[in-house]
N, C-alpha and C positions, 0 to 999 in steps of 0.2 A: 377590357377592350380599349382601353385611353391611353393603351400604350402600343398600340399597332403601329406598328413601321409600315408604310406608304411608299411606293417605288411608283415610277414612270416606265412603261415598256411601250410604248410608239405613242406616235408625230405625225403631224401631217400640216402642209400650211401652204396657202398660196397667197404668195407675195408680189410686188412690181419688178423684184427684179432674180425672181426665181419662183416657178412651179411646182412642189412638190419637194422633198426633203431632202434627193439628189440636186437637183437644181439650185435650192435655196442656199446647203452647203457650199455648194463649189462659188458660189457667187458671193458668199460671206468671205470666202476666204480669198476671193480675188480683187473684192472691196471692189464692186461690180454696181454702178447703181440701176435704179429702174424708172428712175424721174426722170419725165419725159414732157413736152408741152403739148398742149389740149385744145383741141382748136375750139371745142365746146366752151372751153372758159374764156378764149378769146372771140367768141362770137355774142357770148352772154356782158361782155365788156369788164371782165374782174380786171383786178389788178393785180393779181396771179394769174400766170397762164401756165403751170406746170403743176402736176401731180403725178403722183404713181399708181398705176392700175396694170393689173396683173394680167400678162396675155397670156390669155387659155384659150389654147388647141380645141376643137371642137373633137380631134384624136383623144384630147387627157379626159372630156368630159363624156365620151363613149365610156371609156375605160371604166366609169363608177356609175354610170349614170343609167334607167332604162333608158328607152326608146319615147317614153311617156313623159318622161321626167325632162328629158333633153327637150321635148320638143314643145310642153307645155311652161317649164317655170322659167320664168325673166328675170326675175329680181336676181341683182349680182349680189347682195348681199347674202341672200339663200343660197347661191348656188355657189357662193365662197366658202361658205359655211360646211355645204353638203360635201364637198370636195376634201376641204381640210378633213374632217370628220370624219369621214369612211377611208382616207388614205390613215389614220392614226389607227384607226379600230385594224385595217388588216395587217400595216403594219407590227402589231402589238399581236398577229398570229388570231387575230379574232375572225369567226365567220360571220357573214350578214345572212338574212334570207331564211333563217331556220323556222317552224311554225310554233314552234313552240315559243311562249314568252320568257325571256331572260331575266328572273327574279332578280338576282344578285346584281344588275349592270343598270346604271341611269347617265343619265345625259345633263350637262349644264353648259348650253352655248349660249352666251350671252350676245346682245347685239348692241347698237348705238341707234341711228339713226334710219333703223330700215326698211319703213313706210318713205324714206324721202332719196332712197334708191333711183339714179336717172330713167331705171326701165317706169318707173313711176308712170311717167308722161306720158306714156301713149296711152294708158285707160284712163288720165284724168281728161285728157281730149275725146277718148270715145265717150265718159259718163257727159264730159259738156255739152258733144253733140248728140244728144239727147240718143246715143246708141248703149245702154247701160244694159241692156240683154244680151248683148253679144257678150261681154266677159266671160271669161270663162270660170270654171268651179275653182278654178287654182285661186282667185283674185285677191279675197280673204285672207285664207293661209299666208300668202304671199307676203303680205302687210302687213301680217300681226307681229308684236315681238318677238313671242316665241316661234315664228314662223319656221324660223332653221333648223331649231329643235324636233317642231313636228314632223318638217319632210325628212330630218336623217331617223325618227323614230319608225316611220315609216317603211322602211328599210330595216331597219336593226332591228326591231321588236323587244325591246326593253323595259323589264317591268318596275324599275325602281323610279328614282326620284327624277322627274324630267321638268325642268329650269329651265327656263330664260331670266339672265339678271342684267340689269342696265344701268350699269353707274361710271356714265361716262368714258373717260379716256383709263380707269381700273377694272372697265370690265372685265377682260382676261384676266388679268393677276388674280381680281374676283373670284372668276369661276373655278379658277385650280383652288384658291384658299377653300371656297367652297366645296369642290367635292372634294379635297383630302380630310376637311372636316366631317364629312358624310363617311368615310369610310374609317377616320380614324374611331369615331364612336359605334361601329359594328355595323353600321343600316345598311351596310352595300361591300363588296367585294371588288367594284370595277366601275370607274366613273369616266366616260367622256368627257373631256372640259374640255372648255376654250370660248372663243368671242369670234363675229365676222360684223363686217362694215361694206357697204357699199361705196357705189363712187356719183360723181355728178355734180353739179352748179344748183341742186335743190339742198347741197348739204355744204358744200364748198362754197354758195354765194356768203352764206351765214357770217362764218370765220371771215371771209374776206370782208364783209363787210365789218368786221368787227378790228381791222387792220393786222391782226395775229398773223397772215401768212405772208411768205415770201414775197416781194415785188419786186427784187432788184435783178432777176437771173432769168428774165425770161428767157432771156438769148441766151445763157449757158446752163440746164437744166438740171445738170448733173452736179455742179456747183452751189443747186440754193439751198441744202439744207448743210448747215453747219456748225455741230451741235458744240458747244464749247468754246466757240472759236472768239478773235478778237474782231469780228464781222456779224455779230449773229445779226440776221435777217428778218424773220421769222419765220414760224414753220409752212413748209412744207407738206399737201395732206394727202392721204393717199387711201388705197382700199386694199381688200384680201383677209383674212381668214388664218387661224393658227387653230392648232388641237392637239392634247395631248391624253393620253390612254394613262391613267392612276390608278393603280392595283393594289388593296394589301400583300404586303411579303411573300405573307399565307399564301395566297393565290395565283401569286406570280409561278412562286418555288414551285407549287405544287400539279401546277401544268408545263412548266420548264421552260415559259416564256425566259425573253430575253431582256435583262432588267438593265433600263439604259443610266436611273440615275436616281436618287433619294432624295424626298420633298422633307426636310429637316423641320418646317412649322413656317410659321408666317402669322402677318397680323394687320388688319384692317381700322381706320377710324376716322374721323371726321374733325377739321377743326373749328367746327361751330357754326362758320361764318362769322368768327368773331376774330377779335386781336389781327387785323389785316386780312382774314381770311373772306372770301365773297362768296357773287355765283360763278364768278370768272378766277379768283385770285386766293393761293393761300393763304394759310396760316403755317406760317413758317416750326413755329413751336410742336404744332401739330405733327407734322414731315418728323421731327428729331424724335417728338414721341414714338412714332410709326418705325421707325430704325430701330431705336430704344427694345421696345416690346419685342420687335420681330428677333432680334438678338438671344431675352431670355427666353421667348418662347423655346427657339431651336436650338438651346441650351448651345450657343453658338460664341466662343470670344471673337473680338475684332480682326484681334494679328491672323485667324482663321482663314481670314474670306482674303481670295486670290482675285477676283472681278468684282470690279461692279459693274450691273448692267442696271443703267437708269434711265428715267423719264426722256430729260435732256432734247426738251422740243427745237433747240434755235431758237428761242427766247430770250431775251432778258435774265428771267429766271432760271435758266441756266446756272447763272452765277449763284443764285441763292440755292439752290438745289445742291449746288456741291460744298456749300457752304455748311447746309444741313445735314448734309454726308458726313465730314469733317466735325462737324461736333456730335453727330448723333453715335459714329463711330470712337470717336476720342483720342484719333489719328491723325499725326502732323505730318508734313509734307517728305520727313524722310522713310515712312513705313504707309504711306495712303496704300491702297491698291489701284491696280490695274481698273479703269473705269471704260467704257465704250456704250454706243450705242448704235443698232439695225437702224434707228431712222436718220441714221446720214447718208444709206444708201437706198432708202425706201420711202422715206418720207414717215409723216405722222399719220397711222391708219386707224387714231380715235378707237372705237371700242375694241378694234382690233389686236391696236398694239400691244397688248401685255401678252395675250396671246404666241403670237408672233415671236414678237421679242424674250419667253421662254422655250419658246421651241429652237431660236437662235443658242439662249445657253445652254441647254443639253446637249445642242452638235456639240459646241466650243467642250464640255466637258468631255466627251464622249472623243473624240477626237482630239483633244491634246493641241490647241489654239487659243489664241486671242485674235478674234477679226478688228479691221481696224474701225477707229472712228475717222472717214473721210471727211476733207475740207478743212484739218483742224490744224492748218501748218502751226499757226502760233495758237496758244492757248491766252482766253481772255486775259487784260493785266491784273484785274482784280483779284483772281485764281491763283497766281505769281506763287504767292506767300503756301499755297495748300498745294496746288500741284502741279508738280514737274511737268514739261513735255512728254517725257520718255512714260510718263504712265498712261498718256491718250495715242495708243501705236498707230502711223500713218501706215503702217502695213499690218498683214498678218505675222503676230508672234507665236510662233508654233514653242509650246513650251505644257509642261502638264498643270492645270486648273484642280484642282480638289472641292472649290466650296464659291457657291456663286451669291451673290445677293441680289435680288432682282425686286425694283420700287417702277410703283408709276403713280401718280396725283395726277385727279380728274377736278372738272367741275364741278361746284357743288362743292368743293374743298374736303375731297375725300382722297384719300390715304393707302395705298395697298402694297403691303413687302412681303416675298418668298424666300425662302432660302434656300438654294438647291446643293446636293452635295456629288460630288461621284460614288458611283456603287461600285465596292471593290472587293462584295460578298462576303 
């Protein structure tokens, strides 16, 4: 069993500046953003007033949603979740709704911060004015971690392993490592994965107060995240939801699904909190570790990998990120790869982003692209010596990808990289 091949056959993601995997495509490839200014954050007095939040048609959330479902849950973090999630599973040719329980199929949707969701607010005002009977039976579920998990199981009826994991801004990368892990050792045939995050000045005052996000772009929205660039700001935060449907081989072949791409291995770890590493900050050594391993895991060489898709917040570390790239890879400035990242046109969506941000490189594989990383006219000077301009494309380069690497580091000084490859049967 330790040698099952693991394929991806549907997607589903909702983003700030595309809903749904049609959407989210066309707008990757026209380097489209979805940062937008908030008047909530300018009324709460941050000093960001721009973020990405994903508009959803009350049309897209019939589409998947009951009648009970639409009318009873708030939290955007859930209902980011439930969206991505059931667009992957039918995607991926699956049915929902059947009575029978689905042995072989489980669920791992990780979340961030999803008690601190702006729908929050209005039941913390109803419990204060002493109206705490009127909540209604959702309230619970709504707030718990695994809240997302429950209401898409709800729906699905899946009897295998049902997760919520929460380790920060790795939680998606997380949760694929994790169910390919579930299925590579036998326990499952079909794993949902993915992460959703909410939105709001109950999760966004934090960072800001923490001075990490953008302040200098109120006025031009679409300008403040700027991953790489010789401007960085810093980040940008945003909300939405990614998912993707993990099959063994077996399973895929043998129902005639349609296998969009192969998860080669990946590898997860922590750099202590030591040697530079914090709650906030890494350990750099750790990061080249995490490269390192993910390499022999996926029985993967360097000169292989055609992208990178990285963390890359508009930070600072930006530059130490690609720094880490660069040796953890053992590639000099005339063989690096192709590097980009989704949160130049979507912002930083914390637990979401890995999510996301793989459901980004499967299109790019699957379609025969590199979307751009926008904002990044010049590339930081520091950079100069490791990488080219011509490797951070300010457009779409439509050209064929083979082998992606896909990293994100959370707080916490945790570590998480996938390898993804195209499936060419």
């Amino acid at each position: 069993m330790a040698n099952r091949s693991v394929v991806i056959t549907g997607l589903g993601v909702v983003a700030s500046n595309g809903v749904g995997i049609e959407a989210f495509d066309e707008a990757l490839r026209g380097g489209v953003s979805g940062i937008r200014r908030q008047q909530d954050m300018v009324d709460a007095q941050l000093r960001c007033h721009i973020a990405g939040r994903p508009m959803i048609s009350d049309d897209y959330k019939h589409a998947y949603l009951s009648n009970l479902m639409f009318s009873k849950v708030k939290n955007h973090a859930v209902i980011n979740g439930l969206l991505a999630g059931l667009e992957a599973w039918n995607h991926a040719g699956l049915t929902s709704g059947a009575e029978k329980v689905d042995d072989d199929s489980g669920i791992i949707m990780g979340s961030g911060a999803l008690g601190l969701d702006f729908s929050t607010s209005e039941k913390m005002h109803t419990v204060e004015n002493g109206l705490s009977r009127k909540l209604g039976s959702f309230t619970i579920p709504e707030s718990m971690s695994s809240g997302a998990s429950a209401f898409l199981n709800s729906i699905l009826g899946l009897g295998n392993r049902v997760l919520s994991n929460s380790s920060a801004c790795i939680t998606g990368s997380e949760a694929v490592l994790l169910g390919y892990e579930h299925i590579v050792s036998g326990k499952a045939e079909r794993m949902l994965c993915g992460s959703t995050e909410g939105d709001g000045i109950y999760i966004w005052g934090g960072f800001d107060a923490l001075r990490v996000l953008c302040a200098d772009s109120n006025h031009d929205p679409a300008k403040g995240s700027r991953p790489m660039s010789d401007s960085l700001g810093g980040f940008v935060p945003s909300s939405g939801a990614g998912a993707l449907v993990l099959e063994s081989l077996e399973s895929a072949q043998k129902r005639g699904a349609n296998i969009l791409a192969e998860i080669k291995g990946g590898f997860v770890n922590s750099g202590g909190q030591r040697n530079g590493g914090s709650l906030t900050a890494p350990n750099f050594q750790a990061i080249v570790n995490c490269i390192k391993n993910t390499l022999a895991l996926s029985k993967i060489e360097p000169g292989q990998i055609d992208l990178i898709s990285g963390h890359l917040t508009s930070t600072p570390n930006d530059v130490n990120e690609v720094k880490c790239w660069a040796e953890g890879l053992g590639l000099s400035s005339g063989n690096f790869p192709y590097i980009n990242t989704p949160k130049s046109m979507i912002g930083h969506s914390i637990a979401a982003a890995g999510s996301i941000e793989l459901v980004a490189c499967v299109l790019q594989l699957v379609n025969n692209y590199i979307h751009p990383s926008i904002n990044c006219e010049t590339v930081h000077p520091e950079l100069s010596d490791i990488l080219s301009q011509e490797k951070v494309p300010s457009k779409t380069l439509y050209k064929e990808i083979n082998t992606v690497i896909k990293a994100n580091f959370g707080f916490g000084d945790l570590n998480c990289c996938v390898v993804l490859q195209k499936w060419k049967g």
